[in-house]
C-alpha positions in Angstrom: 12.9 6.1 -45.1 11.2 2.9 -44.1 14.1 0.8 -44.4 15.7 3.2 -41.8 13.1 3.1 -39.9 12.6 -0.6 -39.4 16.8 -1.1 -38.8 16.4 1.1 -36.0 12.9 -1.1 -34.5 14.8 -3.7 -34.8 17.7 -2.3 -33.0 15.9 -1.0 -30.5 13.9 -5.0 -30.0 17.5 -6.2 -29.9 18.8 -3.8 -26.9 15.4 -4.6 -24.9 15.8 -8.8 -25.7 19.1 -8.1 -23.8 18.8 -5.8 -21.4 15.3 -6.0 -19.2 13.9 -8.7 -20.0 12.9 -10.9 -23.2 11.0 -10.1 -26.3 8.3 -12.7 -24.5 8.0 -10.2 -21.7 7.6 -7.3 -24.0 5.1 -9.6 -26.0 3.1 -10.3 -22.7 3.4 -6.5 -21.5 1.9 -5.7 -25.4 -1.0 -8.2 -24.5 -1.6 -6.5 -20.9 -4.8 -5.0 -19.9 -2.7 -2.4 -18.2 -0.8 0.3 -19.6 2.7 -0.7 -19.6 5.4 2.1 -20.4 9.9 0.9 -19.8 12.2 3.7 -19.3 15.9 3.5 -20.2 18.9 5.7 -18.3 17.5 9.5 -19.2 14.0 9.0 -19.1 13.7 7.5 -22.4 10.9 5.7 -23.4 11.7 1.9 -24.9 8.5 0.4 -24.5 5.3 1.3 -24.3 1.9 -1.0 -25.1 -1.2 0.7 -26.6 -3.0 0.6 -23.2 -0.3 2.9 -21.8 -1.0 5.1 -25.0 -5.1 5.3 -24.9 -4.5 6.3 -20.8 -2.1 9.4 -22.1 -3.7 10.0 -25.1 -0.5 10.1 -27.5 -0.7 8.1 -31.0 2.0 5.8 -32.7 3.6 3.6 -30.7 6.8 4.2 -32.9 6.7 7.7 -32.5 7.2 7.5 -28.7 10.3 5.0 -28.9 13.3 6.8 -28.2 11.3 10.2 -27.0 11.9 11.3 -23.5 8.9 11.1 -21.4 8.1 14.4 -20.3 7.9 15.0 -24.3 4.9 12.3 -24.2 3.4 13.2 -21.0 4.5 16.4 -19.4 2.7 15.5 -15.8 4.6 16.6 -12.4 3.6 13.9 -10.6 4.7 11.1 -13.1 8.0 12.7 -13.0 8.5 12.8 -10.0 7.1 9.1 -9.0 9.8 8.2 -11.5 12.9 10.4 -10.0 12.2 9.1 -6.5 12.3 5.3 -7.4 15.8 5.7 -9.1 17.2 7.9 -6.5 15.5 5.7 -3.9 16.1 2.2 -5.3 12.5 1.5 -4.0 8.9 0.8 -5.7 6.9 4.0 -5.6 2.7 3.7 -5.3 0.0 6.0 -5.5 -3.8 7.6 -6.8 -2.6 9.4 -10.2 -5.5 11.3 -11.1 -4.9 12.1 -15.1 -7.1 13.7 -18.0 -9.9 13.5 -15.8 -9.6 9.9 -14.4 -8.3 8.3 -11.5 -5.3 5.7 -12.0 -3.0 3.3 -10.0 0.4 4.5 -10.7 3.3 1.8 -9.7 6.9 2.8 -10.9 9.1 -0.2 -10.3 13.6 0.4 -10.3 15.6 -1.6 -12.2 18.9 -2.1 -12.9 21.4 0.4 -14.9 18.7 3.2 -14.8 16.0 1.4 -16.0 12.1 2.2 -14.7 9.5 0.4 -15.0 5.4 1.6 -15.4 2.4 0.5 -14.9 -0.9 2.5 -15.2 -4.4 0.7 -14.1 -7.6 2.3 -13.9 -8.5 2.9 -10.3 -12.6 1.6 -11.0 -11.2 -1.6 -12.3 -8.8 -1.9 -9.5 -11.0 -0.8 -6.9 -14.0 -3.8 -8.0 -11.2 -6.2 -7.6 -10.0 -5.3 -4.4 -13.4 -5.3 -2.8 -14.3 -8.7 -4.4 -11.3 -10.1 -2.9 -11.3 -8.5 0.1 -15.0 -10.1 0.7 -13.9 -13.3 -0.4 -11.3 -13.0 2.6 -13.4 -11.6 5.2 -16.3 -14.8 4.3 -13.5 -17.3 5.0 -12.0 -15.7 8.0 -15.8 -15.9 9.2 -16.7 -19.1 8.8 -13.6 -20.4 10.7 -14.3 -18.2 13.5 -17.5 -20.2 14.2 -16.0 -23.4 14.9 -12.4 -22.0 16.2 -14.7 -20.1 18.9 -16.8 -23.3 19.4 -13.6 -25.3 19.9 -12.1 -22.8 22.5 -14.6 -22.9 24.6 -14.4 -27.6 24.5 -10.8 -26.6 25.5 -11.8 -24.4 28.4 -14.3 -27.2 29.7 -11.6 -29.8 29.1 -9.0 -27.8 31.5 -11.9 -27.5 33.8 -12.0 -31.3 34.2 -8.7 -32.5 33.0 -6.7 -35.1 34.5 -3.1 -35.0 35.3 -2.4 -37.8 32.3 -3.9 -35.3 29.8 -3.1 -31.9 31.4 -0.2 -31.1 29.1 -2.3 -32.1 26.2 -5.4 -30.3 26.7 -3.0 -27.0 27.4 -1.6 -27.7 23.6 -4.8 -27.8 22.4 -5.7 -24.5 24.0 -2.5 -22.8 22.7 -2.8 -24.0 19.4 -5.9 -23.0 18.9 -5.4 -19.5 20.5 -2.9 -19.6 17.6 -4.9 -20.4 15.0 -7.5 -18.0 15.8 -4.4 -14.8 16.2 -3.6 -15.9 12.7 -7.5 -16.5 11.3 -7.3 -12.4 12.5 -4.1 -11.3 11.3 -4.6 -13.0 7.6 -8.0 -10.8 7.5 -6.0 -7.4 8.6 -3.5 -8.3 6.5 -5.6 -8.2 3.7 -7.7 -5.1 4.4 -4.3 -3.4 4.6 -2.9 -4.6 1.3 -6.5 -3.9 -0.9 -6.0 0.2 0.9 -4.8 2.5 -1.0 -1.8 5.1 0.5 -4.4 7.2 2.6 -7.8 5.7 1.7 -9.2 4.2 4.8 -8.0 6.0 8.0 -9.1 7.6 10.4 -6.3 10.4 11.2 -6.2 11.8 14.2 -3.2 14.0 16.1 -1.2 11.6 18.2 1.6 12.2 20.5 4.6 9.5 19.6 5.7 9.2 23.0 2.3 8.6 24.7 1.3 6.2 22.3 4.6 4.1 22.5 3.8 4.1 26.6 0.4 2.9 26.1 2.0 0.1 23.6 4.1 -0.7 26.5 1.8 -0.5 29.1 0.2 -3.2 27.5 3.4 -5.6 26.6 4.9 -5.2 30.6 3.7 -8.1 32.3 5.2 -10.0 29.7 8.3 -8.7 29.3 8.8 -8.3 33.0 8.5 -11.9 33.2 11.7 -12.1 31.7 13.1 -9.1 33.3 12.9 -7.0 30.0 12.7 -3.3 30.4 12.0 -0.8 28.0 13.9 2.5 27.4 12.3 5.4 25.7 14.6 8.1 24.3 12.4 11.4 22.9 14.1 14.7 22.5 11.0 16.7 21.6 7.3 15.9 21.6 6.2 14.7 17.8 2.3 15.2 17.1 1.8 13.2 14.0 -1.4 12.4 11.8 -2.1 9.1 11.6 -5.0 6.4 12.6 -4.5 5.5 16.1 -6.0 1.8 15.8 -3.3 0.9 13.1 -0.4 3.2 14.4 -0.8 1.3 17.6 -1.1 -2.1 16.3 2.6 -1.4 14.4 3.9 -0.3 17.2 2.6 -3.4 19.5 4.0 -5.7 16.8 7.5 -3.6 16.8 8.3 -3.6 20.2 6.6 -7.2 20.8 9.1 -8.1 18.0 11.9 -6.8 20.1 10.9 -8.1 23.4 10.7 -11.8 21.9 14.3 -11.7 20.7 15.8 -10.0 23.3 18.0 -12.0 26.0 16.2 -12.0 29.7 17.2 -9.0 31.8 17.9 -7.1 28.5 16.4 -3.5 27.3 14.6 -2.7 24.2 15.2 0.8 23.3 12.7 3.0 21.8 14.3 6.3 20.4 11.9 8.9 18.7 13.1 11.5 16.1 11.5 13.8 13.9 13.2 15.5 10.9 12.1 17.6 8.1 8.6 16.8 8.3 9.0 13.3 8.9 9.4 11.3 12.3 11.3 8.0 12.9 10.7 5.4 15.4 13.6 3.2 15.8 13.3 0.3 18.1 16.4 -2.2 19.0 16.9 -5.3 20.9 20.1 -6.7 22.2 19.2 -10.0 20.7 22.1 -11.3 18.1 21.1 -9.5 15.1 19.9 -10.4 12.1 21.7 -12.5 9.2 22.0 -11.4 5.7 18.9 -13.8 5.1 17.0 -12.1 7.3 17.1 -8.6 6.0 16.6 -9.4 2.9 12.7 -11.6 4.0 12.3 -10.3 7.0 8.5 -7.9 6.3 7.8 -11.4 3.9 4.2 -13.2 5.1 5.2 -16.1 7.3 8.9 -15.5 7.1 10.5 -17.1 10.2 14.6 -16.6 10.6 16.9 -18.5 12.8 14.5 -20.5 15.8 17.9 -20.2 18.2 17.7 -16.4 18.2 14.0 -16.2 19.6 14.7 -15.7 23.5 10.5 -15.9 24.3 8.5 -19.3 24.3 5.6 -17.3 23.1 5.7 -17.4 18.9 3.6 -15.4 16.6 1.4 -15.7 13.4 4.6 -15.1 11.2 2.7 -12.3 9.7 3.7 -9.2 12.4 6.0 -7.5 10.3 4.1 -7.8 7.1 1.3 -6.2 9.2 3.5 -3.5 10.3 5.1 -2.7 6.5 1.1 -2.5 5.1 0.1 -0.1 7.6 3.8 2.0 7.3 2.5 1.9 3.7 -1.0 2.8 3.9 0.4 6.1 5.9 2.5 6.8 3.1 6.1 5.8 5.2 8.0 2.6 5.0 10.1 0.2 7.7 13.2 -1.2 7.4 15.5 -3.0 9.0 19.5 -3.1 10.0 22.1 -4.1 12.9 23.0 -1.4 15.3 26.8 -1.2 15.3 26.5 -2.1 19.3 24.8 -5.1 18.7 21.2 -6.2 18.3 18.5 -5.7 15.7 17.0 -2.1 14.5 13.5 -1.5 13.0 12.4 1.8 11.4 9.4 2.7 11.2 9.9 5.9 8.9 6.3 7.7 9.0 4.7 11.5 7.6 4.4 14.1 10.6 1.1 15.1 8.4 -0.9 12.9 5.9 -0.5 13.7 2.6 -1.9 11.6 0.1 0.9 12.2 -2.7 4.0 12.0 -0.7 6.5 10.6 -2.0 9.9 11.6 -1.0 11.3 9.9 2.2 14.7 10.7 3.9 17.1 8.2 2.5 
């Protein structure tokens, strides 16, 4: 009986070695402090550590192997986390609370069916979030001291430049406005990416269309500098639940995306749709698209594509649309991007009509 048992361990340690990964990842998701748990086609369990095992309360490490995993834990949610990553292809995240306790579930696709878990407790999670979120905000304060101080030498320099030095001075001044846009989008970055989906916002009922105005209202003298016009197409009103502050921000940073990459004279389109209790807010440019590089880094921090396809002079922190996937996050939706068939970029911002903390299925 043991020597069946022990061909079969070692059978299964041969199919992992060649299929996800390496015996040294398996041997460094055993030493984890996390609960680790690898799913073949079927829901079958591979893998699993002993932290994974103390969090679901099952003994024998051996005796899961090959198991399915509703035989091991029987939860709704878990299974459901799991079914929408493979059928989505996309990393699912949320609060699992469990046996009394309140966890960090992440279930991670792979390749030919395989799923990845990983369980954390949410105390242990939620110290180190807030110690690194306070080690952010410290820096971003301490250089707002002396970027304000040196804003304001730059403002008495252009008050008393010459004409030898009035191209420099206006450098300095836009570089340093620069520095201190990214100084402020490093620190919401990071307050965005220690939240939780749903912890931290204030909802309120919002009207789409109004709000994408206001956004505009606020972009127009620049765009009309360049002749850029905005069309808004809205077939119904959408009231959606969502924070206001960060909805808008996403929205400033999506159509201010557009504007800067569309040719002078051009449109950016703004089309609002709503669907089985979700809404869409697609926004195109007729700029020339975007390459395969692009869609693939495109929401990356500090990812910059082609220079030759930015029609503005004004540029960016390079963290915009990492700003706008965090917050399509924290609302429980996601962006993406594509090419419209007639041309020009598309962003999505795909977003809840009503918060819900545990949802998790998204229209495809």
């Amino acid at each position: 009986m043991i020597w069946g048992w022990l061909w079969r361990w070692r059978q299964q340690r041969r199919r992992l070695a060649s299929l996800p990964g390496s015996l040294q990842l398996l041997s460094w998701m055993d030493a984890s402090p996390v609960g680790w748990i690898l799913l073949a086609e079927g829901d079958q369990v591979r893998h699993i550590n002993s932290r994974a095992l103390r969090i679901l309360g099952v003994e024998g490490i051996s005796r899961c192997r090959g198991r399915e995993l509703r035989e091991i834990c029987a939860d709704a949610n878990l299974a459901s986390s799991v079914a929408i990553a493979r059928r989505q292809d996309r990393a699912q995240r949320l609060e699992w609370p469990f046996n009394g306790q309140d966890y960090d579930l992440m279930v991670v696709p792979g390749k030919a069916g395989w799923v990845g878990i990983q369980l954390q407790s949410r105390r242990s999670l939620e110290a180190q979030l807030e110690q690194q979120e306070r080690w952010v905000s410290d820096v971003a304060h301490e250089l707002k001291t002396p970027l304000t101080a040196l804003l304001l030498v730059g403002d008495s320099l252009a008050a008393q430049v010459s004409p030898q030095n009035e191209r420099l001075v206006e450098r300095l001044q836009r570089e340093l406005l620069r520095l201190q846009e990214l100084v402020g989008d490093l620190l919401e970055l990071s307050r965005l990416e220690n939240t939780m989906p749903g912890r931290g916002l204030q909802l309120h009922n919002l009207e789409l269309g109004l709000l994408v105005e206001q956004v505009w209202s606020g972009l127009r003298p620049l765009a009309e500098q360049r002749g850029v016009s905005l069309a808004l197409q809205q077939k119904q009103e959408l009231l959606i639940e969502a924070d206001n502050s960060r909805l808008h921000r996403a929205l400033l940073n999506l159509i201010d995306n557009a504007v800067r990459y569309s040719p002078d004279g051009e449109q950016v389109t703004v089309t609002l749709s709503g669907r089985g209790g979700w809404c869409q807010v697609s926004v195109r440019d007729r700029g020339p698209g975007l390459s395969e590089q692009d869609l693939e880094h495109l929401f990356e921090r500090f990812y910059r594509g082609d220079p030759s396809r930015v029609r503005s002079q004004r540029s960016g922190s390079g963290l915009g649309l990492s700003i706008v996937q965090q917050i399509a996050l924290t609302h429980g939706g996601r962006v993406q991007a594509s090419n419209h068939p007639e041309g020009g970029a598309q962003l999505d911002l795909i977003l809840p009509l009503r918060h819900s903390q545990h949802q998790l299925d998204q229209p495809g």
